[in-house]
N, C-alpha and C positions, 0 to 999 in steps of 0.2 A: 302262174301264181293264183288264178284265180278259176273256180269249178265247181258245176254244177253240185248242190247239197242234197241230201235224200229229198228234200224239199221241193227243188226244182230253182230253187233261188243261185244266182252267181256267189260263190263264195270264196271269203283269203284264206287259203289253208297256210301261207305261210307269214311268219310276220319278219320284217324287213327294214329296219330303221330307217332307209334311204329312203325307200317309199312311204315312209309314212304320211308326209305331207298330201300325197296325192292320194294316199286311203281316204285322209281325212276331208278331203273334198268329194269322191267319192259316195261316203259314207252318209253324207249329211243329210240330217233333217229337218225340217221345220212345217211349217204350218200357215205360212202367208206373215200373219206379224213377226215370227221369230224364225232366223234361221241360224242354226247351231251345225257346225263342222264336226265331222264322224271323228273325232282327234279323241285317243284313249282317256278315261278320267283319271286315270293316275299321272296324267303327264301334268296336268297343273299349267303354268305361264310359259310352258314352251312356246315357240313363237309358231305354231301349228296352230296353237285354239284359236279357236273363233266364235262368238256369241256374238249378233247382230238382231236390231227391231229396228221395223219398217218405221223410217222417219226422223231415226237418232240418228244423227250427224252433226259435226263439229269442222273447225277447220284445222289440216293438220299443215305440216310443210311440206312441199314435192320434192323429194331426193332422186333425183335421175341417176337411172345406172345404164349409161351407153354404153353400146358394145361395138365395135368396130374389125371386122374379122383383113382389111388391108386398107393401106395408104389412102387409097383413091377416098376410099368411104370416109375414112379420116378426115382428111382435107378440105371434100365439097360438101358431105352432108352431115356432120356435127360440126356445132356452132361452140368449138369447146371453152371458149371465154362466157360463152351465156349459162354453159353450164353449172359457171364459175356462184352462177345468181338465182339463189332458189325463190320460187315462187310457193302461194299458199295456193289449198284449195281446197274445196269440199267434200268431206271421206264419210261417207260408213262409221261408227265407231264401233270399235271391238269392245264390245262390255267384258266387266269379271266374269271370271270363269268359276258361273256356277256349280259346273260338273262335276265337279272334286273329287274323288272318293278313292280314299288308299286300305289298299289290305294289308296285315301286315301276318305273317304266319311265321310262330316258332321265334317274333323280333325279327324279322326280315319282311322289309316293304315289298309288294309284289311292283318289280318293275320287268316289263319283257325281254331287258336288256341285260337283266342281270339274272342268277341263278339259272335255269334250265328251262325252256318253254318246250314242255311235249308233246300236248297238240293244240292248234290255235285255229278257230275259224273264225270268221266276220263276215255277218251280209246285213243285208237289208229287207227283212219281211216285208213288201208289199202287200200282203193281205192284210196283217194287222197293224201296218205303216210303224215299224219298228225296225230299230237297228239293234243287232243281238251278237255278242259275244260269247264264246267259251274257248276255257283255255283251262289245262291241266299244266300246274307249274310245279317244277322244284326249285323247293328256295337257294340250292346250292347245298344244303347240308342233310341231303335226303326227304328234307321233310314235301311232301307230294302234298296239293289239294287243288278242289276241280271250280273255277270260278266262273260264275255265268252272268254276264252284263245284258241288263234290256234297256231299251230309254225310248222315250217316244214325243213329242210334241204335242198337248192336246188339241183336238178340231170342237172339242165341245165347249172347252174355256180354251180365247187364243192367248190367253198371259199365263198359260200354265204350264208348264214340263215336270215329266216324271220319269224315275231311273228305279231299277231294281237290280239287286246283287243278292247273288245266291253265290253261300259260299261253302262248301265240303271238304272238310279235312280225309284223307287217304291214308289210311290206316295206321292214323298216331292220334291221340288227342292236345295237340300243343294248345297252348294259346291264342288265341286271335283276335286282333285289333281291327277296329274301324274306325276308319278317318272319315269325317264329311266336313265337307265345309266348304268355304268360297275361295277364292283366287284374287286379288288387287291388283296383281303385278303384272299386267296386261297391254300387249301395245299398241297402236294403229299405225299401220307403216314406220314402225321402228320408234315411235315417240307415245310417252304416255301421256293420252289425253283424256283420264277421267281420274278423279279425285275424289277420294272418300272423305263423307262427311259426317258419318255415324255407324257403329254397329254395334248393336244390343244381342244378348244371347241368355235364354230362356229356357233353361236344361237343355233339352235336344234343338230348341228353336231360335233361328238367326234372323234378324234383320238388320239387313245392310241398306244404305242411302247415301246416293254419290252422285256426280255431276258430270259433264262436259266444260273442262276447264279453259276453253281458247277462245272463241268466238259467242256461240250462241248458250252455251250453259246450263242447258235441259239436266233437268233434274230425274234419276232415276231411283226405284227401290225394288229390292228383293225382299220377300219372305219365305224363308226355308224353313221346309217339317223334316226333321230328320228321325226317321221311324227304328229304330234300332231293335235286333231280337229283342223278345218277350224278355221282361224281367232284369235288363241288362243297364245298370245304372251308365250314365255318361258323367262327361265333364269338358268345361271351357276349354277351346284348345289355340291356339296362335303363335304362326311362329311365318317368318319376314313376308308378312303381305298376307297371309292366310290365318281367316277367321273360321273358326267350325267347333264340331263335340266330336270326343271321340269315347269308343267304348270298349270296353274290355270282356273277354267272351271265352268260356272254355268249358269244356266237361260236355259238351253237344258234340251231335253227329252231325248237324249242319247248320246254318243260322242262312236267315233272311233280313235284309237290308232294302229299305224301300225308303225316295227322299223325293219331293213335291217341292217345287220354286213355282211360287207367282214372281211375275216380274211385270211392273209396270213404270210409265215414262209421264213424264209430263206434257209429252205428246197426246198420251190417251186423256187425260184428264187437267180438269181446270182444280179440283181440289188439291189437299197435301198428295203427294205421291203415295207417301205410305197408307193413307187410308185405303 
């Protein structure tokens, strides 16, 4: 699955539903305060995303799933009445999933699972500490075009990530949408433990502020720039758990898509979060 690119870099020539999970570990990147799982941005609150900062943590519930492959093990080393009694403990929290971003070509969302994917690569640029996609899709009804995903963690500001989407339609000029926005609907071991407590939206610009709802309550906030082609008005967009702008885009030979999240925690700072 995975081979060397003119680059020199290991790369996924093919894309795989089953493996996704373990792309997206894989894939990841971060920066020391943040680390974000290589999980596609079109996927949204599949239970593959992952956004983590050093320090946010909450308490969630422990769900044991033993596995018992015969009798014996059964019998002497699971305690299966104990198991009957879940315990709390200290997790990680999976924040929203800033990474949003859906394309939509012709009225058809780009998802890899649908329509036709022709060719697909994914690596990891170690030089310029980036994870890059491209993929040539058909939406299912002929319509071709070539989409190229960058993203990277910053090392100069550690509260900042940045995505870019290059997107070329293949010899038609349909339509084309862009989705950006945030994700809510997010879990840490199978329970949702953070809570929104505001999102404001400013033509292209979001901010969102939300908490750790169980134990400790650290207060978080996002600020998203969502940079959409030249000249291409937006609009509010929401729909179950996802805040964003979307735009509308046609008559071009290709558009560019560039979107900036600060994120900070009440960890970093004794002020408002959002400031």
């Amino acid at each position: 699955m995975y081979q060397l690119n003119e680059k020199g870099f290991p790369c996924e020539r093919k894309y795989s539903p089953a493996d996704e999970a373990l792309s997206a570990t894989l894939f990841a990147t971060g920066n020391g305060y943040m680390g974000i799982r290589g999980s596609a941005e079109e996927y949204a609150s599949v239970r593959i995303q992952g956004a983590f900062v050093r320090g946010f943590i909450d308490e969630i519930v422990e769900v044991c799933e033993p596995f018992a492959d015969n009798e014996y093990m059964k019998k002497y080393y699971l305690n299966e009445d104990g198991l009957k009694h879940f315990d709390r403990q200290e997790s990680c929290v999976n924040l929203p999933d800033f990474l949003m971003i859906r394309i939509e070509i012709g009225g058809k969302t780009f998802f890899p699972w649908e329509g036709k994917v022709l060719t697909w690569d994914r690596w990891l640029d170690t030089r310029a500490a980036e994870l890059v996609r491209r993929v040539v899709w058909d939406n299912g009804e002929g319509a071709v075009a070539e989409l190229i995903f960058r993203r990277f963690a910053s090392f100069a500001c550690q509260n900042l990530y940045c995505q870019q989407v290059f997107v070329r339609p293949v010899g038609h000029d349909l339509p084309v949408r862009i989705i950006s926005g945030v994700d809510t609907a997010v879990k840490t071991g199978g329970q949702i433990v953070t809570e929104t407590d505001a999102c404001e939206t400013d033509q292209a610009d979001i901010v969102l502020s939300f908490h750790a709802k169980n134990k400790y309550r650290f207060a978080a906030a996002y600020v998203i720039r969502n940079l959409f082609p030249a000249g291409r008005m937006c609009a509010p967009y929401e729909e179950n758990g996802r805040f964003g702008a979307v735009s509308a885009c046609d008559g071009a030979k290709e558009y560019l898509f560039e979107k900036f999240t600060f994120v900070g925690t009440q960890r970093d700072t004794r002020s408002d979060v959002k400031e």
